[in-house]
C-alpha positions in Angstrom: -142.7 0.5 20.1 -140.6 1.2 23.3 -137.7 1.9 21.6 -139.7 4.2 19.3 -141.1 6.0 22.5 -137.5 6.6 23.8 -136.6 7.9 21.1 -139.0 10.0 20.8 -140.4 11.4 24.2 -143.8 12.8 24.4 -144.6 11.0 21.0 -148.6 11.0 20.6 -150.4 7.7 20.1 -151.1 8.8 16.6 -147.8 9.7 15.7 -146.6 6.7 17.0 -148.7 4.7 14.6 -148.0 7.0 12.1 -144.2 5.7 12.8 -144.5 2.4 13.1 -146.9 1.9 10.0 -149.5 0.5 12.7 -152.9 1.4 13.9 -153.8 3.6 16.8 -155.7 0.7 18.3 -152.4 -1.7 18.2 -150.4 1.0 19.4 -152.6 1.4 22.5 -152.4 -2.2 23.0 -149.2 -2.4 22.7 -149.0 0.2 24.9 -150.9 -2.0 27.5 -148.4 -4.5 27.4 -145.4 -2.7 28.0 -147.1 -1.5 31.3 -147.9 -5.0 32.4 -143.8 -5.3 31.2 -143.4 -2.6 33.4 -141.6 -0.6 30.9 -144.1 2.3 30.5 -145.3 4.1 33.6 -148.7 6.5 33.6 -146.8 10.2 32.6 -148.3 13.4 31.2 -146.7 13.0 28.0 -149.3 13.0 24.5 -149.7 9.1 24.4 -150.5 9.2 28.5 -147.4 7.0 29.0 -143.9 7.4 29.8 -141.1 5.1 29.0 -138.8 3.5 31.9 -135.2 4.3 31.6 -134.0 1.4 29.1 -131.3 0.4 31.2 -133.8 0.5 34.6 -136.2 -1.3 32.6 -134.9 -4.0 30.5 -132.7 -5.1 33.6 -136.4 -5.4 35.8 -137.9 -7.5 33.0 -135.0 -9.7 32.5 -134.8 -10.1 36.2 -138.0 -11.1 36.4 -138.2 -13.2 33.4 -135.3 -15.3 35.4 -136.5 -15.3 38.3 -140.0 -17.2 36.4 -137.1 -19.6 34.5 -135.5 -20.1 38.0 -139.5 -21.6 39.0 -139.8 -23.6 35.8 -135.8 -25.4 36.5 -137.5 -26.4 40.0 -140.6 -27.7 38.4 -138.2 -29.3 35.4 -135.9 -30.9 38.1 -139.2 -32.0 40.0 -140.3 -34.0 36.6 -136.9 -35.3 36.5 -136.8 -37.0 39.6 -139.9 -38.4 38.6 -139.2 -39.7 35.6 -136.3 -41.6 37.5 -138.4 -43.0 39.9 -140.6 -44.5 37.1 -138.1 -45.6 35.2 -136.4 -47.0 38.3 -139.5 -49.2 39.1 -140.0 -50.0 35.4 -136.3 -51.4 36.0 -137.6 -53.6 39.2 -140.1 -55.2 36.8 -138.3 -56.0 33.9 -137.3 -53.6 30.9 -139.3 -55.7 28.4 -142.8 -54.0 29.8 -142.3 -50.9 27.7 -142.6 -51.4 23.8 -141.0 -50.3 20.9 -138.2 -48.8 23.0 -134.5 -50.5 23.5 -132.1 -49.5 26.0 -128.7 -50.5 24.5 -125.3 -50.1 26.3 -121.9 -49.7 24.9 -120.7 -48.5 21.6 -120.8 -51.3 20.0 -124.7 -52.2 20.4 -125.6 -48.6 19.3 -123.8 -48.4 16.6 -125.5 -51.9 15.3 -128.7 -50.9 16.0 -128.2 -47.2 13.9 -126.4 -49.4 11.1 -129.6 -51.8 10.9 -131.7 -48.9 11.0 -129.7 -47.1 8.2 -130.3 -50.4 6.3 -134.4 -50.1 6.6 -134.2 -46.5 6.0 -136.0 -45.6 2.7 -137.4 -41.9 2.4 -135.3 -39.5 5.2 -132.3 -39.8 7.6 -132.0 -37.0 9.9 -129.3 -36.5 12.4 -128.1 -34.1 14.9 -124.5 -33.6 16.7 -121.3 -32.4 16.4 -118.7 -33.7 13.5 -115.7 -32.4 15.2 -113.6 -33.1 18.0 -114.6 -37.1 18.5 -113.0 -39.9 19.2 -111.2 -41.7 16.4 -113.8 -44.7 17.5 -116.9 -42.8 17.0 -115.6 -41.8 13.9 -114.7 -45.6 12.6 -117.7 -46.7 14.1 -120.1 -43.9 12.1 -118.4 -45.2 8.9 -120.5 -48.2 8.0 -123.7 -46.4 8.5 -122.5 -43.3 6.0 -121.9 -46.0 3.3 -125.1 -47.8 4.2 -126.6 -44.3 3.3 -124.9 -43.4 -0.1 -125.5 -47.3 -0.8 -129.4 -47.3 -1.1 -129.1 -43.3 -1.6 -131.0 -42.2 1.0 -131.8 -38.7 1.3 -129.9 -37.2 4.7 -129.7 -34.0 6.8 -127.3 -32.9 9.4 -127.2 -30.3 11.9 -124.3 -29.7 13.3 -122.0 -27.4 15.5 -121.2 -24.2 14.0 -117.8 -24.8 15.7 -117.0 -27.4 12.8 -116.3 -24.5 10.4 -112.9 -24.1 12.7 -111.9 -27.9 12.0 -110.7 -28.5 8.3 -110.9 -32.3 8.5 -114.9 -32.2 10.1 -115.6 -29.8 7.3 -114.0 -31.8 4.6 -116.0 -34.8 5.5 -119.1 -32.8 6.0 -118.8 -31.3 2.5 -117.4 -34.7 0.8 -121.0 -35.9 2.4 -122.8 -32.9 0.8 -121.5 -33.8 -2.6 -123.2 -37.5 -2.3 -126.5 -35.8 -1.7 -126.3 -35.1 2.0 -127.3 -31.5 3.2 -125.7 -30.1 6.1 -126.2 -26.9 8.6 -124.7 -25.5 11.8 -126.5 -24.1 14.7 -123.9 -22.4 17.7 -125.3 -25.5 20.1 -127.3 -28.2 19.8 -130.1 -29.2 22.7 -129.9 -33.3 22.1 -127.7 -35.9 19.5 -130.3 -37.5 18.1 -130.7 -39.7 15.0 -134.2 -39.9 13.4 -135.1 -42.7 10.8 -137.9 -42.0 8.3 -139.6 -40.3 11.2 -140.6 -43.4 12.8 -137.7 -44.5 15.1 -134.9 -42.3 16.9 -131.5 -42.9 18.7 -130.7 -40.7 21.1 -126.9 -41.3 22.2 -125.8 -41.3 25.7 -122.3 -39.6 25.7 -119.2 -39.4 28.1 -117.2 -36.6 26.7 -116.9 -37.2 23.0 -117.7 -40.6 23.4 -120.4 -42.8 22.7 -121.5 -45.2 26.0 -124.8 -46.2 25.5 -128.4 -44.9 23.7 -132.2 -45.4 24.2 -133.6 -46.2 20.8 -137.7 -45.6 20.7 -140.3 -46.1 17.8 -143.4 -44.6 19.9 -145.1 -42.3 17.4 -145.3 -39.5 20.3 -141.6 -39.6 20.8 -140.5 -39.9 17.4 -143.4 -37.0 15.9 -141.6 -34.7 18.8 -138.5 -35.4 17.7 -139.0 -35.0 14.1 -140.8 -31.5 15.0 -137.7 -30.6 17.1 -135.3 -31.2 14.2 -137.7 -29.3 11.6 -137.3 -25.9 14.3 -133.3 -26.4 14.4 -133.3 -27.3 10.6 -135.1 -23.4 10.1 -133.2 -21.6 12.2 -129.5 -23.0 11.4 -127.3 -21.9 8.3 -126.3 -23.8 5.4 -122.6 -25.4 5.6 -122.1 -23.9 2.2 -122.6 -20.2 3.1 -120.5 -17.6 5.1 -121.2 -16.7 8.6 -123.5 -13.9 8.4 -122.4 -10.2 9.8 -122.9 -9.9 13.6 -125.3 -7.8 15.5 -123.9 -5.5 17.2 -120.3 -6.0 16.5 -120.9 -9.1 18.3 -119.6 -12.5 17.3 -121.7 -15.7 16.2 -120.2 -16.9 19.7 -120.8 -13.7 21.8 -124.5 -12.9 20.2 -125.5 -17.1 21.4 -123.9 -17.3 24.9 -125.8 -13.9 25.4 -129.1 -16.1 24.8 -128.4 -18.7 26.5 -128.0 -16.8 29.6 -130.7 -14.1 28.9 -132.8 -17.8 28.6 -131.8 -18.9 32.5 -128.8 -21.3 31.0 -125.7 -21.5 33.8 -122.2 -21.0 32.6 -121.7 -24.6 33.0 -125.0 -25.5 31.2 -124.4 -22.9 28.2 -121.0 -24.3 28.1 -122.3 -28.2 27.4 -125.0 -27.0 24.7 -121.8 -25.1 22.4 -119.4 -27.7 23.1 -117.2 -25.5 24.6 -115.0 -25.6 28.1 -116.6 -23.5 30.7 -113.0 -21.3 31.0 -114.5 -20.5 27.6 -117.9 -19.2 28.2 -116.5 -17.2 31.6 -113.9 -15.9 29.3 -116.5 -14.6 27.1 -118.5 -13.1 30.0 -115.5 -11.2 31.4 -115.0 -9.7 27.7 -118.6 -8.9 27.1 -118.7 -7.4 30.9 -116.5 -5.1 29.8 -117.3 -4.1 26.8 -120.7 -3.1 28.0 -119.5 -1.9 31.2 -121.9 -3.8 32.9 -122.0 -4.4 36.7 -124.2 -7.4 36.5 -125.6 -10.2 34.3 -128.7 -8.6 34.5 -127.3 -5.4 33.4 -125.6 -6.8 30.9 -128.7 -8.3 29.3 -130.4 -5.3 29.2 -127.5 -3.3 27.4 -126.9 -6.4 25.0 -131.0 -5.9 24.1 -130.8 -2.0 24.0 -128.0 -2.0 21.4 -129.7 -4.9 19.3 -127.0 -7.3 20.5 -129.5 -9.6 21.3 -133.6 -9.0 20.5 -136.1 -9.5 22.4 -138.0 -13.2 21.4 -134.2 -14.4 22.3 -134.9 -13.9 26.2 -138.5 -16.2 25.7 
């Protein structure tokens, strides 16, 4: 609707709805919540309203959208130290006083307790992380639990890094595993590793670099239903190893398009940088090029030109 009332200045309501295949009442509602947006001001244009200068306007919204993400890191890093308090007092009396989850350190013990899991797992195995760029021990070490799975023929999904498509031999293997009844997909970053066995208990890895140093391993049905509703969302949004990259928005890449969301969503460079896997010379690379190419003077400014030319859309900033 905003764009619509840009492009077309002094647009009546009607003609608006007439536009956007909508009704008068949802245009003037709509129109209500692009004034609380702060993108339409009072004017004496047809519809009564009067749209903010896009670049003006998007910049205000995303600034304040950051500004309410800045609030919600504090309270986030608030919980945080919470949570390590608790779990530092739980540590005090003894780890066996919380059941049905295992704290397991060292490769070695993780990799057991996935295998023995593998070896219970009957319906689903679900998994998510990157296949490329490991250690040659993670690799040997996931090798028992992949013929565990093709063994008893357990049905198995993987979301991985879209950054595997640029490694033959991780996309080999991935494909070889697709072939044996395995289904794979890549996202551009990945919030959490996590493995998830029929739903009812999950590994989370602990990782140092491309390494795996420890894991918590947890069969609470809370934790594990979250988890399991976490991998369904990634599962929708992310694209099937078998099909091409889709065409960019924007004449943006895959790469460019993500690291524009990340930010818009309050992510540092050093944070966006962890969740694609991806050195943080990379990701201020990719701001210096996309600075330029918008001629933007400022992140914020550079959100709001990445939303005006459909780089990026609007839900991507929630």
């Amino acid at each position: 609707m905003y764009i619509a009332m840009v492009d077309r200045p002094g647009a009546k309501v009607s003609e608006l709805a007439e536009y956007l295949e909508e009704t008068e009442e949802t245009v003037r509602e709509g129109l209500e919540r692009l004034s609380a947006l702060l993108l339409v001001v009072p004017g004496d244009s047809a519809s009564g309203w009067r749209p903010v200068d896009p670049e003006v306007g998007l910049a205000a919204m995303l600034a304040r959208q950051q500004d309410e993400l800045a609030r919600h890191r504090l309270q986030v890093e608030g919980s945080r130290l919470e949570v390590t308090r608790l779990l530092s007092e739980r540590g005090r009396r003894g780890r066996a006083s919380v059941p049905d989850v295992e704290w397991l350190a060292g490769a070695d013990a993780v990799w057991q307790r996935i295998t023995s899991l593998a070896e219970e797992c009957a319906n689903e195995w679900l998994t998510v992380g990157p296949a490329e760029r490991l250690d040659a021990a993670v690799l040997d070490a996931g090798r028992p639990v992949d013929e565990v799975l093709r063994r008893r023929g357990t049905p198995a999904r993987s979301i991985v890094l879209e950054s595997v498509r640029n490694d033959p031999g991780a996309t080999e293997r991935l494909r070889r595993a697709e072939e044996c009844g395995g289904a794979v997909r890549t996202l551009p970053s990945l919030p959490v590793w996590m493995i998830l066995s029929d739903r009812r208990h999950v590994v989370v890895p602990v990782v140092g670099g491309h390494s795996v140093v420890g894991a918590m391993a947890c069969g609470v049905e809370s934790v594990t239903e979250a988890f399991a509703t976490l991998f369904a969302r990634l599962w929708k949004e992310a694209l099937p190893l078998a099909e091409a990259r889709p065409r960019t928005r924007g004449n943006l890449s895959l790469q460019e398009q993500h690291v524009l969301r990340l930010w818009a969503q309050g992510l540092t460079d050093a944070a966006a940088a962890r969740r694609m896997d991806v050195s943080l010379r990379t990701v201020r690379r990719l701001s210096e090029k996309l600075t330029d190419r918008f001629g933007a003077q400022s992140r914020f400014q550079l959100g709001a030109l990445a939303l005006a030319s459909g780089g990026i859309r609007a839900e991507d900033v929630a």
